[in-house]
C-alpha positions as CSV (number, residue, x, y, z in Angstrom):
1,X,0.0,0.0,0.0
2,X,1.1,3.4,-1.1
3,X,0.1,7.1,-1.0
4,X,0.5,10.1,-2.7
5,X,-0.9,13.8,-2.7
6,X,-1.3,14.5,-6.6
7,X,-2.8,17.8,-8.1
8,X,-6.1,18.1,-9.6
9,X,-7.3,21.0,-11.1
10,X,-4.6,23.0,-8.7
11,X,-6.0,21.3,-5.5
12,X,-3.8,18.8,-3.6
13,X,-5.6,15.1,-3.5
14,X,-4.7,12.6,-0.9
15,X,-4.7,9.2,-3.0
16,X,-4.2,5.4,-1.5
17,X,-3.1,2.6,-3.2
18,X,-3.2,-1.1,-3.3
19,X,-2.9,-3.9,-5.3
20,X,-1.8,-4.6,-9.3
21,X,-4.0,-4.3,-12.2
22,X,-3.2,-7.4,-13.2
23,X,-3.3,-8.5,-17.0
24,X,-6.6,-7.4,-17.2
25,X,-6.0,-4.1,-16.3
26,X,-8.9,-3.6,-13.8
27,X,-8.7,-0.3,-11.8
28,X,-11.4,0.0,-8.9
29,X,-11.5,3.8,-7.3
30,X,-13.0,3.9,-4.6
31,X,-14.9,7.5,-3.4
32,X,-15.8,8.5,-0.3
33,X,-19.3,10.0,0.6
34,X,-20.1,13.3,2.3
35,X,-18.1,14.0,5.4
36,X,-15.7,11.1,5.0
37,X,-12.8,10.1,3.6
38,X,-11.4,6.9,1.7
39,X,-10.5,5.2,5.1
40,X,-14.7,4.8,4.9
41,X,-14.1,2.9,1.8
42,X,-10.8,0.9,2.9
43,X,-12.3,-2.1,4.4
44,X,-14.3,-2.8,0.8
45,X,-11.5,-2.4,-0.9
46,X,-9.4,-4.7,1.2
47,X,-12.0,-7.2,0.5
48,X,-12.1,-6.8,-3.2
49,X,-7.7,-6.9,-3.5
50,X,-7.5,-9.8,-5.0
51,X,-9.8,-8.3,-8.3
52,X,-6.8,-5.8,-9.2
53,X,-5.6,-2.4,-8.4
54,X,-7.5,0.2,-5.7
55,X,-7.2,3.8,-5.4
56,X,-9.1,5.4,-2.4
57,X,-10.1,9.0,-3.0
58,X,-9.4,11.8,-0.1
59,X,-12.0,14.6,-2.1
60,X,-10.9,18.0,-1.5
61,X,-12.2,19.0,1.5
62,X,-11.6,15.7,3.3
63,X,-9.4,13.4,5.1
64,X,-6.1,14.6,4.1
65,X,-7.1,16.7,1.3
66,X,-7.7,20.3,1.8
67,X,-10.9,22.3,0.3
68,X,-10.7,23.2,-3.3
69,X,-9.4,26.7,-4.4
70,X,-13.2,27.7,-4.9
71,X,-16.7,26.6,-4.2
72,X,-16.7,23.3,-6.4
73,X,-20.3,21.7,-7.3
74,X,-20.3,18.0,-8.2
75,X,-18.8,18.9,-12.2
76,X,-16.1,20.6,-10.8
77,X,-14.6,17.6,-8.6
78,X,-15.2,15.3,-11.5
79,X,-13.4,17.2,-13.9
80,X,-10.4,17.5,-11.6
81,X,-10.6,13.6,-11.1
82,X,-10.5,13.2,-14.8
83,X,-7.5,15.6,-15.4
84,X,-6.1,12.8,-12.8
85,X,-7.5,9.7,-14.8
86,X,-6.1,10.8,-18.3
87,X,-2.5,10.7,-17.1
88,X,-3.1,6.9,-16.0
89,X,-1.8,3.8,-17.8
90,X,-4.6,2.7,-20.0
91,X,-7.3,-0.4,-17.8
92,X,-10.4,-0.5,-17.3
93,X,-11.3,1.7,-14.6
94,X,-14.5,1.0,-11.9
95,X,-15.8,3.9,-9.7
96,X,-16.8,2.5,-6.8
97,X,-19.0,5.3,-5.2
98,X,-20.8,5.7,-2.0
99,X,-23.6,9.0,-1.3
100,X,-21.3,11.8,-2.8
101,X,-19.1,9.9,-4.0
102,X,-22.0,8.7,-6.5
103,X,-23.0,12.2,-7.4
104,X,-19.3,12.5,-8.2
105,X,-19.1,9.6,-10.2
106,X,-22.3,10.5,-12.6
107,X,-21.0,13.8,-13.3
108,X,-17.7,11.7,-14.7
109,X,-18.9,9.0,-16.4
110,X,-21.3,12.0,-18.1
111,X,-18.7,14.7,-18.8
112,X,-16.2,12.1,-19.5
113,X,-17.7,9.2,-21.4
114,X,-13.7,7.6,-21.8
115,X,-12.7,8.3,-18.0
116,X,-14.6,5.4,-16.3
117,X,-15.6,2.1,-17.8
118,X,-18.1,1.4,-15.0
119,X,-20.3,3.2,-12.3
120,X,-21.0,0.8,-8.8
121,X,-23.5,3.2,-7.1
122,X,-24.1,2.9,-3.4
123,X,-26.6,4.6,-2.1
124,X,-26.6,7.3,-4.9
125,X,-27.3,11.1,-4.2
126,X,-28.0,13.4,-7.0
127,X,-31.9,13.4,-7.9
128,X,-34.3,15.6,-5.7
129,X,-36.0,13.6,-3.5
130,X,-39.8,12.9,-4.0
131,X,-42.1,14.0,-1.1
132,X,-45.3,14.7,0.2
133,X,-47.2,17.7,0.3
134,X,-47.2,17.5,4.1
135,X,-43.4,17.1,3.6
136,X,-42.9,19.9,1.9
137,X,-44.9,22.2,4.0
138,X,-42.7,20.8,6.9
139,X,-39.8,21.8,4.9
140,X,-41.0,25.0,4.3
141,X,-41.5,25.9,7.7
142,X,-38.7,25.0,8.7
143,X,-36.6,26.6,6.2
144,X,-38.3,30.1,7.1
145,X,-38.1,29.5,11.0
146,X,-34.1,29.1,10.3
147,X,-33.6,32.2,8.0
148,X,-36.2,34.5,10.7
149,X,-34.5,33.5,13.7
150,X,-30.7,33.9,12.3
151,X,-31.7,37.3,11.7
152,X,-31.3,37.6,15.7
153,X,-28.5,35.7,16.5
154,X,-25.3,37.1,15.5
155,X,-22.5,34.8,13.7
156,X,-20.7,32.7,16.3
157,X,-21.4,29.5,18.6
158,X,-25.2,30.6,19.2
159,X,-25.5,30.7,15.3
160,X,-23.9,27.3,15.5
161,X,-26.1,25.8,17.5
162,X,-29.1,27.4,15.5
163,X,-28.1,25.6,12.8
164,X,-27.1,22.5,14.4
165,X,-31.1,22.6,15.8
166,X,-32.3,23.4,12.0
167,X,-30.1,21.9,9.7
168,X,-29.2,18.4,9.0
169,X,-26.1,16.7,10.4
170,X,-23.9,17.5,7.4
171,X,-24.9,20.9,7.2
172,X,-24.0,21.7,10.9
173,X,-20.5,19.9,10.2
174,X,-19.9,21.5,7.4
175,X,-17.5,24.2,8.2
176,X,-15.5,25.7,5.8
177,X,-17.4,23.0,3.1
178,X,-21.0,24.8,3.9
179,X,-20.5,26.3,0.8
180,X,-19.6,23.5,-1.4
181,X,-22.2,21.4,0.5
182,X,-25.0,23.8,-0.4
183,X,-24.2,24.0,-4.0
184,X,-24.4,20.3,-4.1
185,X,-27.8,19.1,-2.4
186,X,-29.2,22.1,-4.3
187,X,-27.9,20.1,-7.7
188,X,-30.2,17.6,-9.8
189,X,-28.5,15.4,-11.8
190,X,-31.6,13.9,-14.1
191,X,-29.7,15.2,-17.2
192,X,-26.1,13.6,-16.4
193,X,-28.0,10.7,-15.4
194,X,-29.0,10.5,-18.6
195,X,-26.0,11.0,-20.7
196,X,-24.5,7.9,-18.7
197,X,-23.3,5.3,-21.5
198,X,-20.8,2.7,-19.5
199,X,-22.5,-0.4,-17.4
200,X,-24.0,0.7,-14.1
201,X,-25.0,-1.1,-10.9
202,X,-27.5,0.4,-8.3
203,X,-27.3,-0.5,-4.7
204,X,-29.3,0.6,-1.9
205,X,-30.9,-0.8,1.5
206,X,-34.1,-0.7,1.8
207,X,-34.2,1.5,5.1
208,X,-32.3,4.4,3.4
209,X,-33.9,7.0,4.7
210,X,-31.4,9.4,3.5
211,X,-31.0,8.4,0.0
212,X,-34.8,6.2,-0.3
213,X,-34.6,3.3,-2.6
214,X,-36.8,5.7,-5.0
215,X,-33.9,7.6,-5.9
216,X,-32.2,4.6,-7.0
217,X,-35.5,3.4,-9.1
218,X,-35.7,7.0,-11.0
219,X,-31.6,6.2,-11.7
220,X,-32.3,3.1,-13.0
221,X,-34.9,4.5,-15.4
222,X,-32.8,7.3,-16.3
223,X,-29.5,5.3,-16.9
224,X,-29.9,2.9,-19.6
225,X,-28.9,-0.6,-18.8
226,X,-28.4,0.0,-15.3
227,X,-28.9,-2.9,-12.7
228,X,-30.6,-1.5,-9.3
229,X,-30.3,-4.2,-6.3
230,X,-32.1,-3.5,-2.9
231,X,-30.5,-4.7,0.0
232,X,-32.9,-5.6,2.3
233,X,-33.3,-4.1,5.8
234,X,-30.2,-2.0,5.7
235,X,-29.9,1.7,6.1
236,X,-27.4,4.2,4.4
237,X,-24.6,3.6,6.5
238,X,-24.3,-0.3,7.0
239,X,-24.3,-0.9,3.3
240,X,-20.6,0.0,4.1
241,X,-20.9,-1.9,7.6
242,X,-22.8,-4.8,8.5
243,X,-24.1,-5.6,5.0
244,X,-20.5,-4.6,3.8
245,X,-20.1,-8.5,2.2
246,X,-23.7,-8.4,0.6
247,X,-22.8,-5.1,-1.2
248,X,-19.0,-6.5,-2.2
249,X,-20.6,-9.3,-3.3
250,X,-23.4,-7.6,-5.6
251,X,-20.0,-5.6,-7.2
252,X,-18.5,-8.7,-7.7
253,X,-21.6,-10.4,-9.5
254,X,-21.9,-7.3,-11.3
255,X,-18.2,-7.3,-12.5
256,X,-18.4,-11.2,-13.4
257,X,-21.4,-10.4,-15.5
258,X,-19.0,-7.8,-17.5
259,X,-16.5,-10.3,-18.2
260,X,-14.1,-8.3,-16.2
261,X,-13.6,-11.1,-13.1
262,X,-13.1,-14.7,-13.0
């Protein structure tokens, strides 16, 4: 195992590696989801070492990578991970994408057709999510509470807390990535979904309640050809934990199905 900072699009980018691509040339990536790093991702990749060459992904603005020069959306990281990808060997290359990661990974595959060969999707972000009108209302409320009340409470920990009370987990922990994080959950990617043309599996747990299995049924009809597996009574987080060897194993079938595994 190995690691390097490399520069992408003049950010620095932590990168781990393991493994040998072999005679096939297979190339798994491995990328991160929101508020993590690749050390989230490690322990699949361990498990899938014997398949050919891993890279784990710090993003900027995680792990060991520092935030981007600018506020990035989605496009922006995956145009600095292709100005990485083009100076690679030639393989075939497998983004292996959890939450963020995902959103990162359709924005690539889209905007790069010859930069991946295939998208694995775990628990995908990038389409608005589908809710009630009682939902929304809720939403709503909330949304104008927040931006009335901050009107009062000057910038600081009292702020902090405000938001920590109104905002989701990620928001509040943002930091210096608030801005980058609102940019992205305001982004719907229905049109790069779309313009996907490698082979792409869907996973998700059936629990999700962060990334609903609907998501992952509106990718499937958007991306042609795409596979979508539910796993069943998992949750967003322990498709990487508990359920870690159901979700290696759905890559591997997936893989095997391409031609691209023994």
């Amino acid at each position: 195992m190995t690691s390097e900072t490399v520069a992408m699009a003049g950010a620095p980018v932590h990168l781990v590696h393991s493994g040998e691509a072999g005679d096939g040339g297979l190339h798994l990536i491995w990328a991160h989801g929101w508020g993590h790093s690749g050390a989230t991702m490690a322990p699949l990749a361990e498990s899938a070492a014997r398949w050919g060459r891993s890279t784990l992904i710090d993003f900027p603005g995680f792990g060991l990578s520092p935030p981007p020069p600018a506020v990035w959306s989605t496009a922006d990281y995956a145009d600095a991970v292709a100005s990485w990808l083009a100076t690679l060997p030639p393989g075939r290359r497998v983004w292996i994408g959890h939450s963020f990661g995902c959103r990162v990974g359709l924005q690539l595959a889209a905007r790069h057709p010859q930069a991946v060969d295939a998208l694995c999707l775990v628990a995908a972000a990038g389409l608005k999510r589908q809710r009630s009108p009682w939902q929304r209302a809720r939403m709503w409320l909330k949304v104008r509470a927040f931006k009335t009340l901050k009107l009062f409470v000057p910038e600081g920990p009292a702020r902090e807390r405000l938001r920590a009370r109104f905002g989701s987990a990620d928001y509040a922990t943002a930091g210096a990535m608030r801005a980058i994080f609102l940019e992205t959950i305001r982004e719907d990617l229905t049109e790069a979904a779309r313009a996907v043309r490698v082979p792409t599996l869907l996973v998700y747990g059936t629990l999700d309640a962060d990334t609903p299995p609907e998501i992952g049924q509106r990718l499937n009809t958007l991306i042609p050809g795409s596979r979508l597996v539910l796993l069943e009574r998992q949750d967003h987080h322990t498709v990487l934990g508990q359920a870690r060897p159901q979700t290696l194993f759905q890559i591997q079938t997936f893989l095997k199905g391409l031609g691209w595994l023994a």
